[in-house]
C-alpha positions as CSV (number, residue, x, y, z in Angstrom):
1,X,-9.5,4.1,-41.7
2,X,-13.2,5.5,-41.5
3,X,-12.8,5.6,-45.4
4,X,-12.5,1.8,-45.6
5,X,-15.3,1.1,-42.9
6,X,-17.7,3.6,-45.1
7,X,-16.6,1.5,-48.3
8,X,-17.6,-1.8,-46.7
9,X,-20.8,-0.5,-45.3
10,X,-21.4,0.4,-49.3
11,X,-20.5,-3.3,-50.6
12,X,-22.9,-4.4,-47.8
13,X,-25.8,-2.2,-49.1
14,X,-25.5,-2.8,-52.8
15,X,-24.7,-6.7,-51.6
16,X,-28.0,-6.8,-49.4
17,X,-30.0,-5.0,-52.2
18,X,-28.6,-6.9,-55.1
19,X,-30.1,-9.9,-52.8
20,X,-33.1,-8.7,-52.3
21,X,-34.7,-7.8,-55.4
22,X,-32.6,-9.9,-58.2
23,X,-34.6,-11.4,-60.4
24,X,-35.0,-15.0,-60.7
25,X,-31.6,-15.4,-62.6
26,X,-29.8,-16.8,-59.7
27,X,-31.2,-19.8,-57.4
28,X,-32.0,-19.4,-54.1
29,X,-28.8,-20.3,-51.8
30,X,-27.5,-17.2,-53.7
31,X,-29.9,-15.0,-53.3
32,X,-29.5,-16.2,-49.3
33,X,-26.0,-16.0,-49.0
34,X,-25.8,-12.3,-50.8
35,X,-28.0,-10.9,-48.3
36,X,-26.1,-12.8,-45.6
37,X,-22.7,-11.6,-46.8
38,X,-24.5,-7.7,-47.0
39,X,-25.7,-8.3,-43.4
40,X,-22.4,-9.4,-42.5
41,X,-20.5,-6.4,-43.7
42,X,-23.0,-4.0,-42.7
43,X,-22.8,-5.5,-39.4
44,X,-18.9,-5.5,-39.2
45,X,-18.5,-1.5,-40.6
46,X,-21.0,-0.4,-38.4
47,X,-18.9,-2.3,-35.1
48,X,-16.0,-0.5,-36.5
49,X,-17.5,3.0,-36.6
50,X,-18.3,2.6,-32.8
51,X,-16.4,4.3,-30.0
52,X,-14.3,1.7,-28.7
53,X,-14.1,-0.9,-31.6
54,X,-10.4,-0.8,-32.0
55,X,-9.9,-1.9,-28.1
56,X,-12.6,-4.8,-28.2
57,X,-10.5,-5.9,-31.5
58,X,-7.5,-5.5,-29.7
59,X,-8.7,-7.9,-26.6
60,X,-10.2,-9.7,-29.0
61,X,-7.2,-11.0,-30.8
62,X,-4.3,-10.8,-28.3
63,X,-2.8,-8.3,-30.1
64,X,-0.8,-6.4,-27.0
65,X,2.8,-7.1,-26.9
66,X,4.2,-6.2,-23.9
C-alpha cells in the first residue's frame, strides 16, 4: 500500500507545481483548482503514511462487521 500512498504524494507535487508556475496558458480557476487538487493529495498520502491512518479510516467509515 505505501507504494500507492508515495504515487499520490507524487501526482500531488507535480499537480501543485504544474499550478504554481504554468504560464498564462490556462485561466485562473485552473491554475486554483490544480494547486487545490495537489494540496488535496498531498494532504490525503501524507494521513495515510501516519501510524494509525488505517483505524481512523476504519471508524471513519463504519467499516467493522461484527
Amino acid at each position: 500500500m505505501g507504494f500507492w500512498y508515495f504515487l499520490i504524494l507524487l501526482m500531488g507535487l507535480i499537480l501543485f507545481v504544474f499550478g504554481l508556475f504554468m504560464k498564462k496558458r490556462f485561466k485562473l480557476p485552473i491554475r486554483i483548482g490544480l494547486i487545490f487538487t495537489g494540496i488535496l493529495f498531498i494532504a490525503l498520502s501524507l494521513f495515510m503514511f501516519s501510524p494509525g491512518s488505517a483505524e481512523i479510516i476504519v471508524d471513519v467509515f463504519n467499516l467493522n462487521r461484527s
